[in-house]
Structure formats: structure tokens, C-alpha cells
N, C-alpha and C positions, 0 to 999 in steps of 0.2 A: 504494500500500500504506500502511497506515496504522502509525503509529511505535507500538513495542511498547508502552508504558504503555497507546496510547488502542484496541491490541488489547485489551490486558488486560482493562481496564475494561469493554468490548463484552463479553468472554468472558463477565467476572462476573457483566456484568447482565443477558444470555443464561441462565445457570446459576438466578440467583435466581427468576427465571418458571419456565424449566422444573419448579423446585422447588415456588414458589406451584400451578402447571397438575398436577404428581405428585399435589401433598395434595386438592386440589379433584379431577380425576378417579378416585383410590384412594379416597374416602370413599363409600360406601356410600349413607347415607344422605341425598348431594346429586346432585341429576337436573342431565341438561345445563341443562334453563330455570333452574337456580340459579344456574349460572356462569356463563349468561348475564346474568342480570339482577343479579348481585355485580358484573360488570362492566362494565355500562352502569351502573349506582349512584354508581358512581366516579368515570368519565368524567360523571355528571350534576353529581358533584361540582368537577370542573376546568371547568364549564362557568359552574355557577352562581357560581362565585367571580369570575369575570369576571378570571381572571389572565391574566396574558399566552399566556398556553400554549393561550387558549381557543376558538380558531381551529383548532389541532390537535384538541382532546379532540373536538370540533364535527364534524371530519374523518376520526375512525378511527369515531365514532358511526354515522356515514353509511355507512362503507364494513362495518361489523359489522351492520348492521340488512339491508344491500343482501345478504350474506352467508347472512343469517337467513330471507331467503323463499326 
């Protein structure tokens, strides 16, 4: 079990997407390929910066594309 703060913090950052995912599918005027392609945009961007992170970004890309057909 994980010790309460590093719950917490999971909860919140849980909370915060759900929030981002609410506004992007409540708008009207953006289609699924929006939010899709806003968020492969993103992950283009932790890829091209070549951070350290970019072996993940690289890896949920792959698993969101494999999703997509």
C-alpha cells in the first residue's frame, strides 16, 4: 500500500486528467481525432526534446497508436 501523501498525490493527479479528459470530451466543437492528435502532439513533444522521460513518451505512443487501429 502506498503511504498516504504519495496516495494523495496519485488521487490528484488522477483528478487533474479526469478534469483535462471532462473539458476535451464536453466541448462540442472537438471530435475524438482532436484529442487524439492534442495528445500524441504532446507526447511528440517529450519525444523531441530528447528528455529523459523519452523512452516513456516513445512507449505510451506505441501503445495509443496500437489502440487507434
Amino acid at each position: 500500500m502506498k503511504p498516504v501523501n504519495e496516495q494523495s498525490y496519485y488521487n490528484d493527479r488522477r483528478d487533474r486528467l479526469a478534469d483535462i479528459l471532462t473539458e476535451y470530451m464536453t466541448d462540442g466543437s472537438v471530435s475524438s481525432h482532436d484529442i487524439y492528435h492534442d495528445i500524441m502532439r504532446e507526447l511528440n513533444g517529450w519525444v523531441t526534446l530528447s528528455s529523459p522521460f523519452m523512452e516513456k513518451a516513445q512507449l505510451v505512443k506505441k501503445l495509443m497508436k496500437v489502440g487507434a487501429k
